[in-house]
PyMOL commands that place a pseudoatom at each C-alpha (Angstrom):
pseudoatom trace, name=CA, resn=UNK, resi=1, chain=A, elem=C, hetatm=0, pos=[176.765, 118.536, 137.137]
pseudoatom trace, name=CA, resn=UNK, resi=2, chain=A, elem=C, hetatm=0, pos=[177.205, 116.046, 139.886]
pseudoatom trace, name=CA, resn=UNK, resi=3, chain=A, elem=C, hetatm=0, pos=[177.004, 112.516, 139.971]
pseudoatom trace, name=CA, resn=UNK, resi=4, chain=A, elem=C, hetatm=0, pos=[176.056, 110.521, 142.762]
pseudoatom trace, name=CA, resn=UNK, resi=5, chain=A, elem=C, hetatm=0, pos=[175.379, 106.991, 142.924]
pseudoatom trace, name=CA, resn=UNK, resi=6, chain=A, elem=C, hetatm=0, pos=[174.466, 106.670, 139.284]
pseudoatom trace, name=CA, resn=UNK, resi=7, chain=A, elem=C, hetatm=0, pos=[172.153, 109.766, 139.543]
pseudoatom trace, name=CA, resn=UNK, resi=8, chain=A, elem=C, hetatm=0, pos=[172.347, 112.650, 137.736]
pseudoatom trace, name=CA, resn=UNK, resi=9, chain=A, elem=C, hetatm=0, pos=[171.620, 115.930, 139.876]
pseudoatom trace, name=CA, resn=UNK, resi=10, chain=A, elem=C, hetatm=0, pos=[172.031, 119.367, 138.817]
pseudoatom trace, name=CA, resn=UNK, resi=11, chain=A, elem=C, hetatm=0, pos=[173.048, 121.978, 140.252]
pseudoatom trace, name=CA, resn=UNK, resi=12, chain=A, elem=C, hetatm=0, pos=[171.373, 125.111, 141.765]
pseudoatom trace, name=CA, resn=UNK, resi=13, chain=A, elem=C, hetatm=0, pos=[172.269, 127.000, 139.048]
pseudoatom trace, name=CA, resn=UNK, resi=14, chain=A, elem=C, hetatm=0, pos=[171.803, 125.187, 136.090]
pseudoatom trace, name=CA, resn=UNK, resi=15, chain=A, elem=C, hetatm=0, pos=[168.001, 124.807, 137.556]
pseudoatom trace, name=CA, resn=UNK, resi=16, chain=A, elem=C, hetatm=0, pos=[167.548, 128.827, 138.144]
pseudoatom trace, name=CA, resn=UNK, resi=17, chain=A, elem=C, hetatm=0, pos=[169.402, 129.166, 134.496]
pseudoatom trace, name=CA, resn=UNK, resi=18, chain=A, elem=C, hetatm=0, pos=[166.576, 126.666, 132.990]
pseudoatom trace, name=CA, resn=UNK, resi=19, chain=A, elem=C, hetatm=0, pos=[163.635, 128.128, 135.084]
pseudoatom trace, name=CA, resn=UNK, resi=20, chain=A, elem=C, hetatm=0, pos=[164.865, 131.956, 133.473]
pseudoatom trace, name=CA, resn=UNK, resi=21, chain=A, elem=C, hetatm=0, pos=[164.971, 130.280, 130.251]
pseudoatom trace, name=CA, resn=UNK, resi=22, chain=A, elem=C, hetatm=0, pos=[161.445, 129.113, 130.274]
pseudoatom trace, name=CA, resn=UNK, resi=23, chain=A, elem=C, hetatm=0, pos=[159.815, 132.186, 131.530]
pseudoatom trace, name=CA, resn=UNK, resi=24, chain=A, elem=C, hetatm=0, pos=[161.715, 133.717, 128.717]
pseudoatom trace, name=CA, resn=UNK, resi=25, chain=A, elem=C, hetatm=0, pos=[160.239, 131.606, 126.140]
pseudoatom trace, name=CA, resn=UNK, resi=26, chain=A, elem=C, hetatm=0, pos=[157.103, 131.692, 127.372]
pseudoatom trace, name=CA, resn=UNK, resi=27, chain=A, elem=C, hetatm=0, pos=[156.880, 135.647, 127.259]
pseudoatom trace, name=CA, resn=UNK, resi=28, chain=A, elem=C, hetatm=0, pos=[157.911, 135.701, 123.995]
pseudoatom trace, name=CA, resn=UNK, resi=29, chain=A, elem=C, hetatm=0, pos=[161.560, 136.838, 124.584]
pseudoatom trace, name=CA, resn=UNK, resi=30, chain=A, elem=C, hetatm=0, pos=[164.506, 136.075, 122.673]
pseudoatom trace, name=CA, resn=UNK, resi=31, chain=A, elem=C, hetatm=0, pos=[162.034, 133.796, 120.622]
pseudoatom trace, name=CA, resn=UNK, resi=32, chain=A, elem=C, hetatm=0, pos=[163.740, 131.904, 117.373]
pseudoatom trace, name=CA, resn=UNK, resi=33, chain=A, elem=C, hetatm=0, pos=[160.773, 132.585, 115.113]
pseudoatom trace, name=CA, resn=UNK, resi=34, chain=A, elem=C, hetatm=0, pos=[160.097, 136.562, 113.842]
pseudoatom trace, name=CA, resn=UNK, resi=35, chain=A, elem=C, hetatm=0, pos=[156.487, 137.178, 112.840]
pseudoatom trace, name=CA, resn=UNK, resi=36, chain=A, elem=C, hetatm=0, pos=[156.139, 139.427, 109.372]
pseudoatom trace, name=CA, resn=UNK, resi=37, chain=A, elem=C, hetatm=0, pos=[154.215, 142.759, 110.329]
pseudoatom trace, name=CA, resn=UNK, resi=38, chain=A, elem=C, hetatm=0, pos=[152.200, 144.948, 108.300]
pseudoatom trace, name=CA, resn=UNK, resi=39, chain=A, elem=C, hetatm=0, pos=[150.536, 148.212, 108.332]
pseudoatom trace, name=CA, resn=UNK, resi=40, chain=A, elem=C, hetatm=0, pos=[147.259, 149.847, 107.288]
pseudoatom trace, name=CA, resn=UNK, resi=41, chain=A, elem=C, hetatm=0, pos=[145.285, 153.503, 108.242]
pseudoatom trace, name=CA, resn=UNK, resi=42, chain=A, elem=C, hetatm=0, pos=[142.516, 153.707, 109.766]
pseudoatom trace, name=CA, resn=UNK, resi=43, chain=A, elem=C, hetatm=0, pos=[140.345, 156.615, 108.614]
pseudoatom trace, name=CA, resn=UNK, resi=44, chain=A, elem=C, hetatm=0, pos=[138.240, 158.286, 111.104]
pseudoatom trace, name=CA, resn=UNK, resi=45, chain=A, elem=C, hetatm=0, pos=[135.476, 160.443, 109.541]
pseudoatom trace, name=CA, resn=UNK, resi=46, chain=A, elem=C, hetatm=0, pos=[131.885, 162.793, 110.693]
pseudoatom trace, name=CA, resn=UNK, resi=47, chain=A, elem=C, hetatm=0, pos=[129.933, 164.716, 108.866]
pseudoatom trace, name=CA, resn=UNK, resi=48, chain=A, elem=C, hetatm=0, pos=[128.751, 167.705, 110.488]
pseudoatom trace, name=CA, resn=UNK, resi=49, chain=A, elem=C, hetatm=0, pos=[125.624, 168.586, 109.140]
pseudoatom trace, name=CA, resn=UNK, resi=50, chain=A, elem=C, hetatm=0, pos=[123.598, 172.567, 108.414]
pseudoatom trace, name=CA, resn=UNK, resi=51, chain=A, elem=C, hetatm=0, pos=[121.021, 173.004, 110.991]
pseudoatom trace, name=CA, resn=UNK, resi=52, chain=A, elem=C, hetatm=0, pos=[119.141, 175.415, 112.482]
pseudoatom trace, name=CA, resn=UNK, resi=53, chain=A, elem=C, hetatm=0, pos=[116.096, 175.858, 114.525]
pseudoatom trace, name=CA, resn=UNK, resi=54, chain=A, elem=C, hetatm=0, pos=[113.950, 179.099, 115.665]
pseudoatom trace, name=CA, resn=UNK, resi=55, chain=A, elem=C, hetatm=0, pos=[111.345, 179.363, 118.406]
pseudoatom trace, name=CA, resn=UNK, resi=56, chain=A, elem=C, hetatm=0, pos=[107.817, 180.898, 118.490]
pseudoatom trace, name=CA, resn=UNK, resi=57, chain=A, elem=C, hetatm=0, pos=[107.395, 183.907, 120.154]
pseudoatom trace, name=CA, resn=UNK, resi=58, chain=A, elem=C, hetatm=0, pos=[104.825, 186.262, 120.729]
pseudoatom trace, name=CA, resn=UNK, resi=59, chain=A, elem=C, hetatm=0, pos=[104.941, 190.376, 119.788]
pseudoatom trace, name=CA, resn=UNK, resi=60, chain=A, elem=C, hetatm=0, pos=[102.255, 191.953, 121.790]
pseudoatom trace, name=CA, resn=UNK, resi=61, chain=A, elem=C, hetatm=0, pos=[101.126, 195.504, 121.342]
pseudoatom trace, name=CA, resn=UNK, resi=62, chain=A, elem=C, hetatm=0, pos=[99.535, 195.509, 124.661]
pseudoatom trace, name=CA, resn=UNK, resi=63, chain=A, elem=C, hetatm=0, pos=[96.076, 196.973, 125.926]
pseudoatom trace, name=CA, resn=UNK, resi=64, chain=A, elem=C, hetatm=0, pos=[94.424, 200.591, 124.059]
pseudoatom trace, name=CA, resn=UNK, resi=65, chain=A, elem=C, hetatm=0, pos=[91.509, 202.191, 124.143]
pseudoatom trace, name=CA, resn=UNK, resi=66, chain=A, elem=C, hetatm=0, pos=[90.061, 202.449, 120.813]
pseudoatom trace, name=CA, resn=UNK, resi=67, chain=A, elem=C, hetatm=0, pos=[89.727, 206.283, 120.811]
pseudoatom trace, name=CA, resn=UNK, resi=68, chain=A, elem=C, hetatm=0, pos=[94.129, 206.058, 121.620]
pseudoatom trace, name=CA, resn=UNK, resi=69, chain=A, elem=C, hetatm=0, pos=[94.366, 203.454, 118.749]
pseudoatom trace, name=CA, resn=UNK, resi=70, chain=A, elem=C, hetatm=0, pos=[92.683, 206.270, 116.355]
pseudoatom trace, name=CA, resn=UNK, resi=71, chain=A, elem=C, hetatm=0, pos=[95.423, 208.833, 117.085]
pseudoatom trace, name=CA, resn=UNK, resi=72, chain=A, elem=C, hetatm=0, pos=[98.322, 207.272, 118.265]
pseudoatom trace, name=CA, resn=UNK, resi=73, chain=A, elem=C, hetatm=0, pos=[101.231, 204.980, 116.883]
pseudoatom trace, name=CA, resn=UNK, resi=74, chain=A, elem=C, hetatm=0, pos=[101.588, 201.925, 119.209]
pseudoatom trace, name=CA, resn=UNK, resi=75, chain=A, elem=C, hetatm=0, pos=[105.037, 200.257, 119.239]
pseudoatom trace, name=CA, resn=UNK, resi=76, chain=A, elem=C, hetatm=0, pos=[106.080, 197.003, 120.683]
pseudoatom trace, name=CA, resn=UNK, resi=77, chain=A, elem=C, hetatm=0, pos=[109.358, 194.552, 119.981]
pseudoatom trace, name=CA, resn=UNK, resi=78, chain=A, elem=C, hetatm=0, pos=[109.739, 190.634, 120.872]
pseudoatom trace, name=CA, resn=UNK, resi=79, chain=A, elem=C, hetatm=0, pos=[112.538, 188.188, 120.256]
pseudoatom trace, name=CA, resn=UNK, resi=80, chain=A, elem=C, hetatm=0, pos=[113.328, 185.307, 118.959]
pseudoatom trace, name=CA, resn=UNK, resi=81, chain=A, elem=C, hetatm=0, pos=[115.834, 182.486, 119.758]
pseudoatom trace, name=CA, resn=UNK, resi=82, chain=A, elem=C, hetatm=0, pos=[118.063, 181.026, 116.820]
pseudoatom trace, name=CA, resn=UNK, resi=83, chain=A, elem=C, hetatm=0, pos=[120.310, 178.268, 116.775]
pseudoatom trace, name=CA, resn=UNK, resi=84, chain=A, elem=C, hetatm=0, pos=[122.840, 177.526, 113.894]
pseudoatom trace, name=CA, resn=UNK, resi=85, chain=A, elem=C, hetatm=0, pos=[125.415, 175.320, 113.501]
pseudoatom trace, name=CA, resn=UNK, resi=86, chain=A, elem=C, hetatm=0, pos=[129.094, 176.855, 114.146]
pseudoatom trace, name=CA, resn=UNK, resi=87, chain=A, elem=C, hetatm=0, pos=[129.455, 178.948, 111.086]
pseudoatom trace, name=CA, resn=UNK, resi=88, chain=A, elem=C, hetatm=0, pos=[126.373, 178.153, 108.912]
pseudoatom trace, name=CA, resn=UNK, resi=89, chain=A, elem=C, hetatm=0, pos=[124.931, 181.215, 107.105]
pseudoatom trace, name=CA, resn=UNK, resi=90, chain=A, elem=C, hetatm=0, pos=[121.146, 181.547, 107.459]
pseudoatom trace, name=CA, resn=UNK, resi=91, chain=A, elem=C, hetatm=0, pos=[118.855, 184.309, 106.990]
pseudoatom trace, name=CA, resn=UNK, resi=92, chain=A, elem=C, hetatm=0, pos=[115.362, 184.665, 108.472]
pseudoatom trace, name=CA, resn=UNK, resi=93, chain=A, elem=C, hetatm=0, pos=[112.292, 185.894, 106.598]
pseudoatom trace, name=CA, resn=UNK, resi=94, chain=A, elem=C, hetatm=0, pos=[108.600, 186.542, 107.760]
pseudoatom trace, name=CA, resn=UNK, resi=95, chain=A, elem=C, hetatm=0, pos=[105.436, 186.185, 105.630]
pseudoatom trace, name=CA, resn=UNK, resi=96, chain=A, elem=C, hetatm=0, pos=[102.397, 188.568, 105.863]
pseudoatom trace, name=CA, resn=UNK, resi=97, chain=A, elem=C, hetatm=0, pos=[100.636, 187.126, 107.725]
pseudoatom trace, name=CA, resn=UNK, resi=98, chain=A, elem=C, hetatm=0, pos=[96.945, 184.905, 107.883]
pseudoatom trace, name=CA, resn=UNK, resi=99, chain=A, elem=C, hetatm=0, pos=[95.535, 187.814, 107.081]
pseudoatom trace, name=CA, resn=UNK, resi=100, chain=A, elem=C, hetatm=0, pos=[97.172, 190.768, 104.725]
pseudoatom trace, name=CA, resn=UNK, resi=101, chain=A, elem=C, hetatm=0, pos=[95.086, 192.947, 102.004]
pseudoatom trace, name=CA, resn=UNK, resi=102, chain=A, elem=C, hetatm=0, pos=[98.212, 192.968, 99.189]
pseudoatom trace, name=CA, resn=UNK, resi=103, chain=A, elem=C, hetatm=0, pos=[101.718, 193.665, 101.600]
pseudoatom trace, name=CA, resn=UNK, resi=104, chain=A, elem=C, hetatm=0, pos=[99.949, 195.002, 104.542]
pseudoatom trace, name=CA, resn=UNK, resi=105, chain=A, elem=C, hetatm=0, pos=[100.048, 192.760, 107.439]
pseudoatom trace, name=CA, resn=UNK, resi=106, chain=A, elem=C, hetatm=0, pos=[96.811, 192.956, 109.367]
pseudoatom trace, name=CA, resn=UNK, resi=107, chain=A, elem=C, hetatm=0, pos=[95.698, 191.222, 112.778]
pseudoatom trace, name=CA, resn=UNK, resi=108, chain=A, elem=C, hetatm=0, pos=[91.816, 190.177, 112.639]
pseudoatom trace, name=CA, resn=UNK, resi=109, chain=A, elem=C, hetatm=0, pos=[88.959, 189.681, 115.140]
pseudoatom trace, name=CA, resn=UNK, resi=110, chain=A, elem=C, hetatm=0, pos=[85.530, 188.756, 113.790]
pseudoatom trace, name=CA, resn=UNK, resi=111, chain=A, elem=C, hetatm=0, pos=[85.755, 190.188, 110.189]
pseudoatom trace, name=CA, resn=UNK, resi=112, chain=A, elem=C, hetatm=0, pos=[87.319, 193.336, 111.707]
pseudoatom trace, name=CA, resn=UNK, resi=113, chain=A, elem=C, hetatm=0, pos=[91.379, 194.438, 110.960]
pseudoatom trace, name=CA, resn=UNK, resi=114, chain=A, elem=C, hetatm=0, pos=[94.082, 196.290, 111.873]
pseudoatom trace, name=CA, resn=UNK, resi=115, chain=A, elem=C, hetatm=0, pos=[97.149, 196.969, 109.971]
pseudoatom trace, name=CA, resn=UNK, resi=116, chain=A, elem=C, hetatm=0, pos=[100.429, 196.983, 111.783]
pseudoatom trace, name=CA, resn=UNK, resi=117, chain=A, elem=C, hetatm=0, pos=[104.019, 196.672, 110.412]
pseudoatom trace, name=CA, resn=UNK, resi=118, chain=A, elem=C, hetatm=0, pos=[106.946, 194.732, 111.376]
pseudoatom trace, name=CA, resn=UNK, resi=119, chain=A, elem=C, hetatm=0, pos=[110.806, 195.857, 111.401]
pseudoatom trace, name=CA, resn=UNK, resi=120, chain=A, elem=C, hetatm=0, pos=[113.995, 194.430, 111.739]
pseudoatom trace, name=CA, resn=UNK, resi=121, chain=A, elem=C, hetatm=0, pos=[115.522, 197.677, 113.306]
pseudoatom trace, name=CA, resn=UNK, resi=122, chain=A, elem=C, hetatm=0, pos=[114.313, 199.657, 116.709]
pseudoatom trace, name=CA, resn=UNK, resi=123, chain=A, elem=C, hetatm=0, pos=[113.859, 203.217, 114.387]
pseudoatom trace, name=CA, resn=UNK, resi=124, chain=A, elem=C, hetatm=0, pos=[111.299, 201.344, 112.490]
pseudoatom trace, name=CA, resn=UNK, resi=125, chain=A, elem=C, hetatm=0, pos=[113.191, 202.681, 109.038]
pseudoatom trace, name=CA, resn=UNK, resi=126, chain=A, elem=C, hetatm=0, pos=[113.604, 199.080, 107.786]
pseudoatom trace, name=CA, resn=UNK, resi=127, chain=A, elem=C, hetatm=0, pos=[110.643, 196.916, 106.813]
pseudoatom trace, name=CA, resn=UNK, resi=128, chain=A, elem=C, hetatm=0, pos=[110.595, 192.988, 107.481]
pseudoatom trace, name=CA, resn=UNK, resi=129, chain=A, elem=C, hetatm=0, pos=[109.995, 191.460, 104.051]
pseudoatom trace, name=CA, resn=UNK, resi=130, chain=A, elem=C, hetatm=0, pos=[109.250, 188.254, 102.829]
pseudoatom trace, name=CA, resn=UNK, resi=131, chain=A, elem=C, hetatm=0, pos=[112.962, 187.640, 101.265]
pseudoatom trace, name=CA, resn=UNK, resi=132, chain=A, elem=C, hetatm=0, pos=[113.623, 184.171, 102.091]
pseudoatom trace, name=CA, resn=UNK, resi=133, chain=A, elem=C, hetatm=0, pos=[117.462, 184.250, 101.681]
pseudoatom trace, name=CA, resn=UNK, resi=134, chain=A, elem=C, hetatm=0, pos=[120.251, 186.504, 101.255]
pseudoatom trace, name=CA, resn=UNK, resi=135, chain=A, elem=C, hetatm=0, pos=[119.796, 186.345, 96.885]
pseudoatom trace, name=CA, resn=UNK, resi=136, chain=A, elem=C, hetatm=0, pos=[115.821, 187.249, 97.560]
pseudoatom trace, name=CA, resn=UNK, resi=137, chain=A, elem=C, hetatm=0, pos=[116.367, 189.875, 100.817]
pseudoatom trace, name=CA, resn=UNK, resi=138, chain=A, elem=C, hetatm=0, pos=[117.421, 192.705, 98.319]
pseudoatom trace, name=CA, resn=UNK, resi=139, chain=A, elem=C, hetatm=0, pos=[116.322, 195.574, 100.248]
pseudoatom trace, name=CA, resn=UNK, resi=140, chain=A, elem=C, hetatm=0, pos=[118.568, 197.192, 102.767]
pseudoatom trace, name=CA, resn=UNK, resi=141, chain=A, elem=C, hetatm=0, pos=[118.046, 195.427, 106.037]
pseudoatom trace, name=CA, resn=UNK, resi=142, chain=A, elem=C, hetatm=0, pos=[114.921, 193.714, 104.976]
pseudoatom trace, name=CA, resn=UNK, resi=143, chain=A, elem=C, hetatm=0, pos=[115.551, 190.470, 106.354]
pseudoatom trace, name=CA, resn=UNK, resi=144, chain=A, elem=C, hetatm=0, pos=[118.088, 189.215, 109.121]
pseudoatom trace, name=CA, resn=UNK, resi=145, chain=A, elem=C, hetatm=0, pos=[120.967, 187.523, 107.840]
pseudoatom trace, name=CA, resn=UNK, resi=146, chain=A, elem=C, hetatm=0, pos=[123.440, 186.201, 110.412]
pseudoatom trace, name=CA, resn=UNK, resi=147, chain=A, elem=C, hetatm=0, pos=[125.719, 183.331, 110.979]
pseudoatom trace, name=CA, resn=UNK, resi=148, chain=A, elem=C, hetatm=0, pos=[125.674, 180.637, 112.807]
pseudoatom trace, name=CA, resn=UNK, resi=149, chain=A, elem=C, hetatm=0, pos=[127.707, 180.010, 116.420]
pseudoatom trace, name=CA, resn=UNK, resi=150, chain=A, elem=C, hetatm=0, pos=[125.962, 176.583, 117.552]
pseudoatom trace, name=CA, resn=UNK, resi=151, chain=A, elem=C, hetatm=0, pos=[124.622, 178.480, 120.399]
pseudoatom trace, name=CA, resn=UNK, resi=152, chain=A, elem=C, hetatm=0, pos=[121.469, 180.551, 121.023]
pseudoatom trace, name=CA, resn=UNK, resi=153, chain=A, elem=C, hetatm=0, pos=[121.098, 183.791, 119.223]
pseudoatom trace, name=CA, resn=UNK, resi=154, chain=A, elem=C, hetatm=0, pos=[118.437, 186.454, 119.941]
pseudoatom trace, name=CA, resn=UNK, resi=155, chain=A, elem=C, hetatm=0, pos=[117.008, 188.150, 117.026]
pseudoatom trace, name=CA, resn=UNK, resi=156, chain=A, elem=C, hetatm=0, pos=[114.428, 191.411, 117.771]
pseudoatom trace, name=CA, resn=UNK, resi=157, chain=A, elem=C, hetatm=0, pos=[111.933, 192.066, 115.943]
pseudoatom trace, name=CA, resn=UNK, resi=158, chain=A, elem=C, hetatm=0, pos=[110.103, 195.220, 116.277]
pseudoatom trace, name=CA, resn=UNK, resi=159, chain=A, elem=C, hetatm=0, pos=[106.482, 196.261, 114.952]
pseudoatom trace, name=CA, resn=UNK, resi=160, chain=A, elem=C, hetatm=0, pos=[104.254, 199.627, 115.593]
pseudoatom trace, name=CA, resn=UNK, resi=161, chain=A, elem=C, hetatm=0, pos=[100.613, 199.314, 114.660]
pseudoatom trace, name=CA, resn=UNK, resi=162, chain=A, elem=C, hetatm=0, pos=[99.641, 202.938, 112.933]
pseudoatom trace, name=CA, resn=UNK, resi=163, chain=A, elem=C, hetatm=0, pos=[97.188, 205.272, 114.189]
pseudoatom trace, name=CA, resn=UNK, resi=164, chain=A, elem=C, hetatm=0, pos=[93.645, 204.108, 112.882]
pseudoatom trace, name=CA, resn=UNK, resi=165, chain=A, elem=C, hetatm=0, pos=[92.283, 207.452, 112.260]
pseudoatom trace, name=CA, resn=UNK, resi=166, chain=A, elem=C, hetatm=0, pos=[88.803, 206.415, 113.939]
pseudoatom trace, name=CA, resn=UNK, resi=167, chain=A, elem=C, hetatm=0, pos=[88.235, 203.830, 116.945]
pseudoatom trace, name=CA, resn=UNK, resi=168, chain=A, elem=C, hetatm=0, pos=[88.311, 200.063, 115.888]
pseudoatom trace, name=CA, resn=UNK, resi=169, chain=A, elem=C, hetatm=0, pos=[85.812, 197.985, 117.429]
pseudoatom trace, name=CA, resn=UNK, resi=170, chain=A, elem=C, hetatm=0, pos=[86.426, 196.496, 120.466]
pseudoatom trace, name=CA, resn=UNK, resi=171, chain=A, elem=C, hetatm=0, pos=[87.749, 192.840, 120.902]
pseudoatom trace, name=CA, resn=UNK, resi=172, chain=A, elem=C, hetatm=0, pos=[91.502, 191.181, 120.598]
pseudoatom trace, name=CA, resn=UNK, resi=173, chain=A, elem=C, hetatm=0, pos=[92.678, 191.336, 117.294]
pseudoatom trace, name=CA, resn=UNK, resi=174, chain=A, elem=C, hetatm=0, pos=[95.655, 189.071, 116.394]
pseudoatom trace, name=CA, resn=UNK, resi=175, chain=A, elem=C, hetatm=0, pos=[97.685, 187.337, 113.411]
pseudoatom trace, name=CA, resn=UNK, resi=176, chain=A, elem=C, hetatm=0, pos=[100.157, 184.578, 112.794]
pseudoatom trace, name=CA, resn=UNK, resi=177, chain=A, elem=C, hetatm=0, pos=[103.188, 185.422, 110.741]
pseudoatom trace, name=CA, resn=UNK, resi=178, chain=A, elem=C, hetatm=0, pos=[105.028, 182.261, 109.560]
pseudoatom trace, name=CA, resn=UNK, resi=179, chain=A, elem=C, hetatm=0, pos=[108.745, 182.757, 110.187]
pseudoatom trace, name=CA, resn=UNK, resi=180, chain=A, elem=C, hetatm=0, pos=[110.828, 181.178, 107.371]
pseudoatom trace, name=CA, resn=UNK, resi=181, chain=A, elem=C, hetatm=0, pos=[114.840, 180.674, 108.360]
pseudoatom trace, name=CA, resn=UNK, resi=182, chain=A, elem=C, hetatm=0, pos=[116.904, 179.606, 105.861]
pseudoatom trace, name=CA, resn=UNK, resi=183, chain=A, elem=C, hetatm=0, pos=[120.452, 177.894, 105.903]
for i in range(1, 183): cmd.bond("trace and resi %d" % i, "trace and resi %d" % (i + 1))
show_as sticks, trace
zoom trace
């Protein structure tokens, strides 16, 4: 430091040396005083929920004359759309229908029926049962069981209505069949 005429005045580098110091201090730097710290865990958590969801669809044996119907077998296949969640077992069942007579599914038009069947394989050698789940579905290939990939599956179905031996009446015959999928 310099003195002149009784004042005081510092020198360039004692002011750059306290301006440094400041900024120092007032970023926290080379402070006197520590802070404690202390740690904790955060836990992070979803549950990914079972579900699944199946769409209507509609199995249609198409037009016949009723004299055909009496002799023939008529075939026809559909299918549905099933989403799972990624690895979720489900299995999907099918009632008998709004109108059966004991097992026999049966489509109806104005008191009138005809019996068709429903399959879960395209050789029509394995019946579509009721069995709700993979403990129930007990006969071979009676129900679909499958797993779940959180995208859209495709089930078929397949179905044949039997020859009538005589003509039916006329009209459009048709039944709902509640599909049940369990997961």
């Amino acid at each position: 430091m310099r003195y002149n005429g009784g004042k005081r005045q510092v020198g360039q580098a004692a002011r750059i040396r306290a301006v440094v110091l400041f900024v120092a201090l007032a970023f926290g730097c080379q402070s006197s005083a520590q802070a404690g710290t202390s740690t904790a865990n955060l836990t992070v958590q979803i549950t990914i929920t079972a579900s699944c969801t199946i769409n209507a669809a509609t199995l249609n044996f198409g037009s016949v004359s009723g004299t055909t119907l009496a002799t023939t077998l008529q075939s026809g296949s559909t299918t549905v759309s099933v989403t799972c969640t990624n690895g979720s077992p489900y299995s999907i069942a099918m009632d008998n229908g709004a109108n059966p007579s004991g097992s026999q599914r049966r489509m109806a038009n104005a008191g009138n029926f005809i019996s068709y069947n429903l399959f879960t394989d395209a050789a029509h050698t394995n019946p579509w049962t009721t069995a709700t789940s993979s403990t129930t579905c007990t006969t071979t290939n009676g129900c679909f069981l499958g797993t779940g990939n959180g995208s859209a599956q495709t089930i078929n179905i397949y179905g044949d209505v039997p020859a009538t031996g005589t003509a039916p009446n006329t009209g459009t015959y048709t039944d709902t069949v509640v599909m049940t999928i369990t997961y």
